[in-house]
N, C-alpha and C positions, 0 to 999 in steps of 0.2 A: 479562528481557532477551529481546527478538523477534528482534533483529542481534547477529549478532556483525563485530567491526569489518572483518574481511574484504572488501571489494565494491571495485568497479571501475564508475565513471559519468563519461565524459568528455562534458560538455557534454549529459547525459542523464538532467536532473533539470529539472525544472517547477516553476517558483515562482509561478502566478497563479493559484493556489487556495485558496479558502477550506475548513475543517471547522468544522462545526457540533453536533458531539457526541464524544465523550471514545474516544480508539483509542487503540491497539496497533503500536508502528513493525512495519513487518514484512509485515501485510495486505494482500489486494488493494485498491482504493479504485474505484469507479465515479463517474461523473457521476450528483448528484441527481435523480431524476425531475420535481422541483419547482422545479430552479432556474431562474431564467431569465435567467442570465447568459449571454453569449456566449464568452466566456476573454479578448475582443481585447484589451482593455484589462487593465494588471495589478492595477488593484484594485478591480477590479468584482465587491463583496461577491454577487453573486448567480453570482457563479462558483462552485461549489461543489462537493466530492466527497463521497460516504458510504459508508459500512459496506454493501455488497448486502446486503441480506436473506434474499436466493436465489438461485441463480443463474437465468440468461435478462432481466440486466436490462441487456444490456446490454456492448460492451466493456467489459474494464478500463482504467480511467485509469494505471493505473500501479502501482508498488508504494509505498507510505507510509513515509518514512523518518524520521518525526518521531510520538512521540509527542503524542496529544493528550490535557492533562486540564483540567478541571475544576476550577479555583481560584482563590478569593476573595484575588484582588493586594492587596485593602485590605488584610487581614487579615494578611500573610506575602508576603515578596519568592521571587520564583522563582528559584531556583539557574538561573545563566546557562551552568553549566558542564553540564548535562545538554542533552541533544538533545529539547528539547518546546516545546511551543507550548500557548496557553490554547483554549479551545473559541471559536470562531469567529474563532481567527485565521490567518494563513498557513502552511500546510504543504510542505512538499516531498515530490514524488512523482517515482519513478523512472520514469521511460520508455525509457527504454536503457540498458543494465547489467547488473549480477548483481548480488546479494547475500546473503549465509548467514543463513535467517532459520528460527524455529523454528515458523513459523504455517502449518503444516501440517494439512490434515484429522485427523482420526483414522481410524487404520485404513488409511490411505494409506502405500504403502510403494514410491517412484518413483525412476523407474535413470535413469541418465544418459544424455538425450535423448526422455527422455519428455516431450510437451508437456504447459504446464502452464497452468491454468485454476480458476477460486477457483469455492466455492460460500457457503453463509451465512455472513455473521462476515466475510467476505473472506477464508480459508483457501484455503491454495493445496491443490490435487488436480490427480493426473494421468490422473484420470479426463473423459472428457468430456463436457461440460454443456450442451452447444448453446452456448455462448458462443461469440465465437474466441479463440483462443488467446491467451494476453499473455505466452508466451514459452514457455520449455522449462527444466526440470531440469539442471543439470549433473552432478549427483552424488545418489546414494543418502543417505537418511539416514543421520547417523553415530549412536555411541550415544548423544547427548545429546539425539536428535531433530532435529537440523539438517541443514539441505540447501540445495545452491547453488543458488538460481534464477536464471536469465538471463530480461530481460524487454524486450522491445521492444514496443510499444503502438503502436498509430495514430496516437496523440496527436503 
């Protein structure tokens, strides 16, 4: 589990995105370098977010509230009662909000108000990356590893 059910998003969640490969609710999400969707429209499959790779690619799009996997519908129905989606369908990404998520760097260890900024994997760090910012910390780790992020994005 990346979330814990804790967060706060009033009207600051993004639904005209596609993913294309298998994540982690919890993650930062960037625009693909490849797509070439424009967002306008909501189901304009070349709208797309991914995994950075690194950081400097980029704001972040948001935080990723939905897992994404990887499976074969023919084969086995999806539990409707989990929060996920299949690989290349619509995801939910926060862009204004908090939420307590465990997808922290390693080795990252951030106080409340420190800004926050992802680097490979979409890992949140409150170190700086050349990115801007996609929000700030609320709180320190606690002992399970989790920490409140607050995220406000461009988007």
């Amino acid at each position: 589990m990346a979330l814990k059910p804790a967060r706060k998003y009033d009207e600051g969640t993004e639904i005209s995105y596609f993913m294309n490969e298998p994540a982690e609710r919890g993650i930062a999400v960037v625009n693909c370098p490849d797509a070439s969707g424009v967002g306008a429209a909501m189901d304009d499959p070349n709208a797309t977010v991914c995994i950075p790779d690194a950081s400097g690619e980029g704001p972040a799009v948001g935080m990723l509230l939905n897992d994404v996997v990887d499976l074969d519908e023919s084969r086995c129905c999806r539990n409707p009662h989990r929060d996920e989606t299949t690989v290349c369908g619509k995801v939910t990404v926060l862009t204004h909000g908090w939420a307590v998520t465990n997808m922290i760097a390693s080795g990252v260890n951030p106080s409340a108000g420190d800004k926050a900024y992802y680097v490979a994997g979409g890992l949140w760090t409150n170190q700086d990356t050349g990115d801007d910012s996609a929000g700030y910390f609320m709180s320190a780790k606690d002992s399970d590893g989790y920490a409140k992020v607050a995220v406000k994005t461009l988007v």
